[in-house]
N, C-alpha and C positions, 0 to 999 in steps of 0.2 A: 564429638562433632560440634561447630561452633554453627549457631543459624543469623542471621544477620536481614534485619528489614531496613531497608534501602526506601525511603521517603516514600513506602507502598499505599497505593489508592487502592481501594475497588469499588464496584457499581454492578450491581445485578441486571440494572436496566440496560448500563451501557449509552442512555442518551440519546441525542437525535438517529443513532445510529440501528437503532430495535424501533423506532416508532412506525407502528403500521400505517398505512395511507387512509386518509381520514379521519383517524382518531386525535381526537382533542386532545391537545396541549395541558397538562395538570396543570394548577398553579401552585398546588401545596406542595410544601414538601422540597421545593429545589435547590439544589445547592448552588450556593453563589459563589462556583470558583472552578476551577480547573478543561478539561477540552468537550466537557459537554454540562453545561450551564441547568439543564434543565433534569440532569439525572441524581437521583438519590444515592449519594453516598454511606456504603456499608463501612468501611474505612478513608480514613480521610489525615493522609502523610505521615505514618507510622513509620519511625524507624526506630530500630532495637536490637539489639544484641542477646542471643541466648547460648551463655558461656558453657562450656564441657563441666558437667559437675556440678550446676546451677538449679538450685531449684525458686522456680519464677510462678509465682501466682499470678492471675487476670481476673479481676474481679470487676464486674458493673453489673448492672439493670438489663432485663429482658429485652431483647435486643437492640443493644448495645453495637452488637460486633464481635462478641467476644468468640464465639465459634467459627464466626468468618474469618478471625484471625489465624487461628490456630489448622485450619484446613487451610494456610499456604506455608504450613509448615513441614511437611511431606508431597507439596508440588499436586496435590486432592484440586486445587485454585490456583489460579495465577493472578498476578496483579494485574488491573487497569492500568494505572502508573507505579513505575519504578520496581526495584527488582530484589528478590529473596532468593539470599545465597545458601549454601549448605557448603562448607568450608571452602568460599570463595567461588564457587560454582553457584550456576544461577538453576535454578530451578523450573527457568520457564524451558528447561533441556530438555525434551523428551526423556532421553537418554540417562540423564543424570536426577530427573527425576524416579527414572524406575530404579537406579542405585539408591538412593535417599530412600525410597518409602520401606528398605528391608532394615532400614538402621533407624527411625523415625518411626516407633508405634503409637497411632494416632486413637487415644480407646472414645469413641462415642457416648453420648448419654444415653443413659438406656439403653446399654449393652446387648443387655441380653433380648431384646428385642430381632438381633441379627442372629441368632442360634437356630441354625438350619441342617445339623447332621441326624442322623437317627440315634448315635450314641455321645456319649461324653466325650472321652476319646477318639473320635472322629474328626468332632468338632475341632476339638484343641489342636490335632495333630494336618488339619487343612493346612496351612501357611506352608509347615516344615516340606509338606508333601508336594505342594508347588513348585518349594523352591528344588525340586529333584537330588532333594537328601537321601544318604541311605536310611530303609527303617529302624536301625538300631539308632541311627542318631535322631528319628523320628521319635521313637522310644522316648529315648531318654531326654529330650525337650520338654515333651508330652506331661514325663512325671515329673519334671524339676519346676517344669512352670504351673502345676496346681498346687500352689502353693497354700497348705492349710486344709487340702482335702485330700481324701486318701484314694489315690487314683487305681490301685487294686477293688478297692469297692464299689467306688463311683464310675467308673470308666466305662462300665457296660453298659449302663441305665442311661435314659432320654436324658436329656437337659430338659426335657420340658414338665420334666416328674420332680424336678429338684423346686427347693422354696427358693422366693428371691433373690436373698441375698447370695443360693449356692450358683444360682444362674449365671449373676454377674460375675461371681469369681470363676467362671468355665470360661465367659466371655472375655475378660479380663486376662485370662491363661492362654487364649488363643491367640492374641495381642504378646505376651511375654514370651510363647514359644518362639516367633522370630530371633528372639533374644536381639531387640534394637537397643541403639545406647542413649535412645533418646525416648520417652516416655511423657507424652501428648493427652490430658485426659480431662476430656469437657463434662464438668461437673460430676465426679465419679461415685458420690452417696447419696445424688441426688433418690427422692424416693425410699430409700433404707431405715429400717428401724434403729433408734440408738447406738445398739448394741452392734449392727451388723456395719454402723458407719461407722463407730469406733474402730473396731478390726480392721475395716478399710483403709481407714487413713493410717493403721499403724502398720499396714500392712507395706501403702506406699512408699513410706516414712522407710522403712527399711530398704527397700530398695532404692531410694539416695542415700541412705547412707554406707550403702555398700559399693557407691562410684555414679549410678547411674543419673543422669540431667532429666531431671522432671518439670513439667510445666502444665498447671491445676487450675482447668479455670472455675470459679467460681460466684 
C-alpha cells in the first residue's frame, strides 16, 4: 500500500470556527497563514509519500506533530487542508477509511495501556474476532502474531500479570493479528529497559525485512 500526504494541514482548534461567544481572542501562539489565522497549527503543509516496503522514521521534539501525523495515516484524523490517499483513495471516505484501517496497524505509545481482555489470548484474538473470521484462523493469527512468547503458556493468564515489556509485545500482537501491510508505531521502546528495547527494535526490524512498510516515529 502506497500512503501519500497531499499539502495536509491540521488544527485541533479549528479557528474562528470552535471559538465560544465571549471568549477572548489568544494572541500567542497564531499562526500567520492559511483559512483560519488565529488557530494553532498541529501540521502545517505536509506532503509525503510512504512507499510499499519503506521503512520511514519521524523524529522531533515533544510535540511536534509527530503522532498527529501518523493518526491520518489509517483515516483515525482527517486533514484541515488537503488530502491523504491510501492507494490513490482519499481517506477522508468513510468507506475507504474503514478498508485502510485493516491494512494500516496503527500501534500507540504505551501499548499496553489499551489491554482490556481478562486473558492473553483474548486480547490478541479481539481484531481477528471482529473482523468475523473463522476461529481457526483466529487461532492461528493469535499464535503467529506473539511473536517471541509462547502462546500455549501465556495465553491463559491476564496481561496484566505479565512484566512490561511482555505486556507490550501482547499489545503489539493484537496490532499484528490483523496482519496489516502497513506497520504505524508512535514511539514503540519508549519506556523499556535496554534489554527489552533491543528485542523490540529487532523484533520490528524483522518484520520489514520480511516485506512489511514500517513507519517509527521517534
Amino acid at each position: 500500500m502506497r500512503l501519500a500526504f497531499e499539502s495536509v494541514s491540521y488544527s485541533y482548534t479549528g479557528g474562528d470556527t470552535s471559538k465560544k461567544r465571549g471568549r477572548k481572542k489568544k494572541e500567542e501562539r497564531r499562526a500567520d497563514w492559511g483559512n483560519a489565522p488565529d488557530a494553532v497549527w498541529a501540521l502545517r503543509d505536509v506532503s509525503l509519500a510512504v512507499e510499499p516496503g519503506e521503512f520511514l522514521g519521524v523524529a522531533g521534539h515533544t510535540g511536534s506533530g509527530k503522532s498527529t501525523l501518523i493518526q491520518h495515516m489509517n483515516g483515525l484524523v482527517h486533514p484541515t487542508v488537503g488530502r491523504v490517499l491510501a492507494d490513490g483513495e482519499d481517506l477522508a471516505d468513510k468507506a475507504v477509511a474503514a478498508r485502510v484501517r485493516g491494512r494500516v496497524g496503527l500501534v500507540f505509545q504505551y501499548p499496553e495501556n489499551q489491554l482490556f481482555a481478562n486473558t492473553v489470548y483474548d486480547d490478541v484474538a479481539y481484531g481477528p474476532r471482529n473482523m468475523k473470521l473463522p476461529e481457526e484462523e483466529v487461532d492461528r493469527r493469535v499464535r503467529e502474531a506473539l511473536v517471541g512468547l509462547d502462546a500455549g503458556a501465556i495465553g491463559k493468564r491476564s496481561p496484566f500479570d505479565l512484566s512490561g515489556g511482555q505486556q507490550r509485545r501482547v499489545a503489539f500482537a493484537g496490532v499484528l493479528a490483523m496482519e496489516p501491510e502497513v506497520l504505524v508505531l508512535d514511539e514503540p521502546v519508549a519506556g523499556l529497559d535496554p534489554l527489552s528495547r533491543a528485542d523490540f527494535l529487532a523484533l520490528i526490524g524483522s518484520f520489514h525485512a520480511a516485506g512489511m512498510t514500517v513507519v517509527m516515529v521517534s
